[in-house]
TIVO-650203 format. One line per 8 residues: number of its first residue (from 1); their letters; for each residue x, y, z of C-alpha. Coordinates in pm, 1 decimal, decimal comma. Layout:
N
NUM	A	X Y Z; ... .
***
This chain:
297
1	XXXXXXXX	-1490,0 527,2 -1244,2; -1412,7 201,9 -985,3; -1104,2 85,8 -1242,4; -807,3 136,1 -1057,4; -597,3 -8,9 -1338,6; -732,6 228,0 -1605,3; -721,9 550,8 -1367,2; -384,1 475,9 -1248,8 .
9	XXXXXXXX	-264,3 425,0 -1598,6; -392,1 694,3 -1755,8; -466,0 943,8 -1459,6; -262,4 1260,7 -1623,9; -424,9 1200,5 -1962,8; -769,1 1178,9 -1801,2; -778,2 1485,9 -1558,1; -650,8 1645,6 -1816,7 .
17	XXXXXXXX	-897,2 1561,5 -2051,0; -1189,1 1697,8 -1797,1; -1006,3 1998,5 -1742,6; -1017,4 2082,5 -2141,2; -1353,3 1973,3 -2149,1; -1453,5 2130,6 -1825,1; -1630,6 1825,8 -1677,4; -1637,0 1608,8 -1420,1 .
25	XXXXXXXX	-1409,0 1327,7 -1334,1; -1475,4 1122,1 -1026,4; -1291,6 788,7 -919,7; -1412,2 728,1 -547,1; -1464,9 401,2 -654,5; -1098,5 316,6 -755,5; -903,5 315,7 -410,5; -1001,2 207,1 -68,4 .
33	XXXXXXXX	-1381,8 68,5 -153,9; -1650,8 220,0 19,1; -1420,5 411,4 219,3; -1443,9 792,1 151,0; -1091,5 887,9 111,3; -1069,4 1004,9 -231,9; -1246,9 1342,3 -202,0; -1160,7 1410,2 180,4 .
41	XXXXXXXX	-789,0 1424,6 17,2; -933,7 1651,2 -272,1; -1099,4 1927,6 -0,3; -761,8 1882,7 225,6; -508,1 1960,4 -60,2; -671,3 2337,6 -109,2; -567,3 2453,5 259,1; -362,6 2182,5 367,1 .
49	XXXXXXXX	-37,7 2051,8 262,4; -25,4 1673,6 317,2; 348,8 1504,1 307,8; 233,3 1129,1 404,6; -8,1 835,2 344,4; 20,6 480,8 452,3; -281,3 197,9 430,7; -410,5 -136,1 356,4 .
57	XXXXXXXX	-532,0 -100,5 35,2; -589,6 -464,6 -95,8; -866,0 -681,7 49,8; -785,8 -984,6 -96,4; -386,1 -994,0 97,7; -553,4 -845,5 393,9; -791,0 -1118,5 415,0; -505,2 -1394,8 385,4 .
65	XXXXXXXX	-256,8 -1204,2 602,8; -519,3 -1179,9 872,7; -649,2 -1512,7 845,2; -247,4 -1640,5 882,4; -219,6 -1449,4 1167,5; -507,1 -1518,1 1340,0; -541,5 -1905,7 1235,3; -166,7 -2026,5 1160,9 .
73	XXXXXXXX	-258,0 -2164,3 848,6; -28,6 -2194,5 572,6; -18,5 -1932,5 243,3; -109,1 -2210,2 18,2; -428,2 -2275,4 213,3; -560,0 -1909,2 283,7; -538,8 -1882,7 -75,1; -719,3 -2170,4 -188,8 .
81	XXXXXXXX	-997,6 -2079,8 78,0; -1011,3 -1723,8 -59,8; -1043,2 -1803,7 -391,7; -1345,4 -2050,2 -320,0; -1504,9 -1766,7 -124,7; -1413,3 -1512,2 -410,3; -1201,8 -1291,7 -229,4; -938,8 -1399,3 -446,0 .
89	XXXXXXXX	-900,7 -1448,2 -848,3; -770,9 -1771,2 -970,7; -523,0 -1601,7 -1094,4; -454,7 -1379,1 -830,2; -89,8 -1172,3 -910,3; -258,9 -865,0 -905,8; -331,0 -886,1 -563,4; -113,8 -1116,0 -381,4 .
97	XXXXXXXX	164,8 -927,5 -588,4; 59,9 -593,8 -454,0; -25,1 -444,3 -782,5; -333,4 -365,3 -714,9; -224,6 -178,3 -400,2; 56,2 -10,6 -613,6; -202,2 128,8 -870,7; -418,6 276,4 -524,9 .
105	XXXXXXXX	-49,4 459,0 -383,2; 16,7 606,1 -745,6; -326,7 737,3 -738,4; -338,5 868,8 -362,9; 30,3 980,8 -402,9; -34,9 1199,9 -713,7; -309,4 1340,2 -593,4; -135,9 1460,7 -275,6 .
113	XXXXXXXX	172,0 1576,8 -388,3; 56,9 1728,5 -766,6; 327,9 1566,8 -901,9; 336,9 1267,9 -1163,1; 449,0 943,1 -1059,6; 475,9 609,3 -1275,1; 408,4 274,9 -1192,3; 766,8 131,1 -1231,9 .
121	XXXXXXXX	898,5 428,0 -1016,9; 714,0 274,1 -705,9; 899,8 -105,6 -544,0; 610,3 -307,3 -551,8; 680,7 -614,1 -322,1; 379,6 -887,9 -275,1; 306,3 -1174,8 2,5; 321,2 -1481,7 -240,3 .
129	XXXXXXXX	696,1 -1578,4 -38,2; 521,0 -1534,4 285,7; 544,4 -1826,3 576,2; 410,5 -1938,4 907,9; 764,4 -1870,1 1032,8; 761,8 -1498,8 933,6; 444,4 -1456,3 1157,9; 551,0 -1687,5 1432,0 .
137	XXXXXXXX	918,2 -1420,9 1425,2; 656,4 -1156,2 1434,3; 447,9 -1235,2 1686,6; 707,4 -1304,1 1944,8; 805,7 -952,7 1894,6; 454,8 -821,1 1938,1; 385,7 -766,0 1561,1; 153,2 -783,6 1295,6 .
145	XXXXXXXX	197,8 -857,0 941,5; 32,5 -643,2 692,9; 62,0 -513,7 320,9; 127,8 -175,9 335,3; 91,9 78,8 75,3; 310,2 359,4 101,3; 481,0 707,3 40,0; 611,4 1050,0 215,5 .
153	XXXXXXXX	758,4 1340,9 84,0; 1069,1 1408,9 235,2; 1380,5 1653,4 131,6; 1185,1 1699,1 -222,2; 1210,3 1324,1 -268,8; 949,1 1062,4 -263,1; 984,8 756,4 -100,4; 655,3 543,2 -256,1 .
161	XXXXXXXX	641,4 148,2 -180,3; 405,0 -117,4 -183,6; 551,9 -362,3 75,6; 449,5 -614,5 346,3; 519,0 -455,0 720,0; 527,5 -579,4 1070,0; 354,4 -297,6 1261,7; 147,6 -298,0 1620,9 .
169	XXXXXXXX	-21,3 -29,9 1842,0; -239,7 129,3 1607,9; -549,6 82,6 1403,8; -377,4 -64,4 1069,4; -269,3 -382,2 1305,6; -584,1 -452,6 1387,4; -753,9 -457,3 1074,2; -854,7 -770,4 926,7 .
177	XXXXXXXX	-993,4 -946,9 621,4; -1107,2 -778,9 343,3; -1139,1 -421,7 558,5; -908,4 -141,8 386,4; -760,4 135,7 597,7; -593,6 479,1 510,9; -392,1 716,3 724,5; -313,9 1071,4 594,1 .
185	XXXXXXXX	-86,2 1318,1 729,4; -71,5 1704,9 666,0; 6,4 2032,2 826,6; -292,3 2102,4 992,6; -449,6 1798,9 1113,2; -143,3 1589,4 1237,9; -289,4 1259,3 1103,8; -670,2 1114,6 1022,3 .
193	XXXXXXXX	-732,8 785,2 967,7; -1045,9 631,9 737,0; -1090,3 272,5 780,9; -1416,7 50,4 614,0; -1549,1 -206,6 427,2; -1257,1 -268,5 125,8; -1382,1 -325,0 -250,0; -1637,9 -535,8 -346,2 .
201	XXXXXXXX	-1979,5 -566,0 -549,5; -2181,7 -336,0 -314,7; -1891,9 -142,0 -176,4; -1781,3 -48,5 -553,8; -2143,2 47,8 -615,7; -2172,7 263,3 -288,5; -1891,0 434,2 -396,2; -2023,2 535,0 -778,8 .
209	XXXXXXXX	-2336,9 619,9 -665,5; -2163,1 880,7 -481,6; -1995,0 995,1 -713,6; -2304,8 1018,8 -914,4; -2511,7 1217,8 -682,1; -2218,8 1485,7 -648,5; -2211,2 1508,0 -978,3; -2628,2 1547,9 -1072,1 .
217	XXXXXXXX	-2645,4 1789,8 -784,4; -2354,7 1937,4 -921,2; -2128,8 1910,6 -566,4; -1884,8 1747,8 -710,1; -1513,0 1892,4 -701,8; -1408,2 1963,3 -1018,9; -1055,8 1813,6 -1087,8; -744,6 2087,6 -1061,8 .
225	XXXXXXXX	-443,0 1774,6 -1063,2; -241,4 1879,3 -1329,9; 99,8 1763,7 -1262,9; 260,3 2043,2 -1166,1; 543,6 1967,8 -936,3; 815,2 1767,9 -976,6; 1003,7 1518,7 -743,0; 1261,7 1227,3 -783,4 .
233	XXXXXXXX	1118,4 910,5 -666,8; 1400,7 753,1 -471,8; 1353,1 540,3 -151,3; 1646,7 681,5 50,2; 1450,4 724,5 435,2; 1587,9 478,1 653,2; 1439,5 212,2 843,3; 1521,0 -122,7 987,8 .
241	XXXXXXXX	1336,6 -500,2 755,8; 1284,4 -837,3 846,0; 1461,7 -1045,7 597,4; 1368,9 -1428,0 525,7; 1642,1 -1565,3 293,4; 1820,5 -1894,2 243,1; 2175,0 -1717,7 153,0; 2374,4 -1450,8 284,1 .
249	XXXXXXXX	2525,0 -1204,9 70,3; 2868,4 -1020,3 231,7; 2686,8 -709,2 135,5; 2361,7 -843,4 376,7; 2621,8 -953,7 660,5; 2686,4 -616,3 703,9; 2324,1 -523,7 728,7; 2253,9 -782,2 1024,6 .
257	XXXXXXXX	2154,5 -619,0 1352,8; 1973,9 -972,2 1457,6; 1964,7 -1285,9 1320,5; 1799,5 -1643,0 1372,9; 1818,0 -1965,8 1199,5; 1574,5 -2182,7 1106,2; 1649,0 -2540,8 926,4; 1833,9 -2353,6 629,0 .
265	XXXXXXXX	1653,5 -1994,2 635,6; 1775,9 -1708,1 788,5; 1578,6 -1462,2 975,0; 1701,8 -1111,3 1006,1; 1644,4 -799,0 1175,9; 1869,7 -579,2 969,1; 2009,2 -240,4 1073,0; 1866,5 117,5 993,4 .
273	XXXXXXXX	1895,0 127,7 572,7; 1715,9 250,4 329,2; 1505,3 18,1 89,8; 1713,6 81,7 -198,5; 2068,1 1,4 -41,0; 1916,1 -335,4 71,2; 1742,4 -426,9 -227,4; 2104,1 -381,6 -343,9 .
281	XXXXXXXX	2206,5 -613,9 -123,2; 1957,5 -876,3 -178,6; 1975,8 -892,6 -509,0; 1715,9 -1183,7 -666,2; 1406,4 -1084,9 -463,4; 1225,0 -1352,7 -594,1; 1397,7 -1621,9 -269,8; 1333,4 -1362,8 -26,0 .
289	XXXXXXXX	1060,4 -1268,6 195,6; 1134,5 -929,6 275,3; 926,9 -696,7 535,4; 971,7 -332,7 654,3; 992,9 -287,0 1062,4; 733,5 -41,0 1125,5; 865,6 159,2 1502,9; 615,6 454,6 1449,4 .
297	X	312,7 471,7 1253,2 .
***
């Protein structure tokens, strides 16, 4: 099945459904493309435990992040171009708003940690706010700008975002347009990382065939997600954002570690906090562009 949407939504209903029925059910084609990430995580979760996952799960922002970056064209124009190529929908919320990404990190997630999460547990925060000026801050810092799916189990919690990220060094920085990338960590392997060609009409159908020649040669891993752990889903680790805004809350003052202004918009480098104290502190998202400082990936 390549519907992320449909999978996401009704993953515990449908693995349980092929349990009862003892058949099959195989979803390569739903996250990351023509990347092979979906049953890699399956074999790893029988001897492995796996406590992290971070990637660039959405071709269409990748492609007009990248393109930004690389170009130093405007949001407005990126988009237009992508949706004349196709990359992009002409209605593209799904995407641009990171839903699509948030429907691959429910999937991933659930699958890693046994445990059920829902789609309004996980802040979903998209690129549609995003300007030249956040990239030009970035890049005289040595940084990247990339949508970032996320989560890690930590202290029985799970901290799960969808959320745009300045990161450098490392393989997820230098991935550009419509390539996907996912790194996984677990006990026994430190980290792997699985980076290809994102989703798209010959990518989607690399992927099912796949999953339809495990599955006639009888390979295929029969599902065993059930659900059965439990965590809260709270996004308490702490880490420092880049915040774009046009006011200043008292409760955001406090939060400043650096600061620069720009005609009427401040930017900010805020101090170590977790994502929900400063969403707190924000308050209407919807003026903000908001970005998590990645120091270690």
């Amino acid at each position: 099945m390549s519907n992320k949407a449909v999978v996401s939504k009704y993953f515990e209903e449908l693995n349980e459904l092929a349990r009862e029925k003892d058949i099959y059910f195989s979803y390569e084609a739903a996250v990351a493309g023509a990347i092979p990430v979906i049953h890699p995580i399956m074999e790893e979760t029988f001897f492995s435990d796996m406590h992290k996952v971070q990637g660039i799960l959405n071709g269409t922002s990748n492609y007009i992040l990248s393109k930004m970056e690389v170009e130093g064209s405007s949001y407005d124009e990126v988009l237009r171009e992508a949706q004349v190529l196709g990359y992009a929908e002409a209605n593209p919320t799904a995407d641009v708003g990171g839903f699509d990404a948030m429907r691959k990190i429910r999937i991933l997630s659930s699958l890693i940690y046994n445990a059920k999460i829902n789609e309004e547990e996980i802040f979903t925060f998209g690129i549609q706010n995003v300007k030249k000026a956040d990239f030009d801050f970035a890049r005289e810092r040595g940084y990247s700008i990339r949508l970032l799916a996320k989560s890690e189990l930590a202290n029985e919690k799970i901290n799960i975002s969808v959320i745009p990220t300045f990161i450098k060094d490392n393989f997820l920085a230098k991935t550009f347009g419509g390539t996907n990338g996912v790194k996984v960590w677990g006990e026994n392997f430190s980290a792997y990382e699985l980076k290809g060609p994102g989703a798209d009409k010959l990518e989607t159908a690399d992927a099912v065939m796949r999953d339809l020649l495990r599955t006639l040669a009888r390979r295929e891993i029969k599902t065993f997600y059930d659900a059965g752990k439990t965590y809260e889903v709270e996004n308490n680790l702490k880490n420092k954002f880049y915040v774009r805004t046009s006011g200043l809350s008292s409760e955001l003052k406090e939060l400043i570690e650096e600061e620069k202004v720009i005609d009427y918009d401040h930017l900010i480098i805020t101090k170590k906090v977790s994502l929900d104290d400063l969403r707190d502190a924000l308050g209407d998202l919807s003026k903000v562009f908001l970005a998590e400082i990645e120091e270690d990936l």
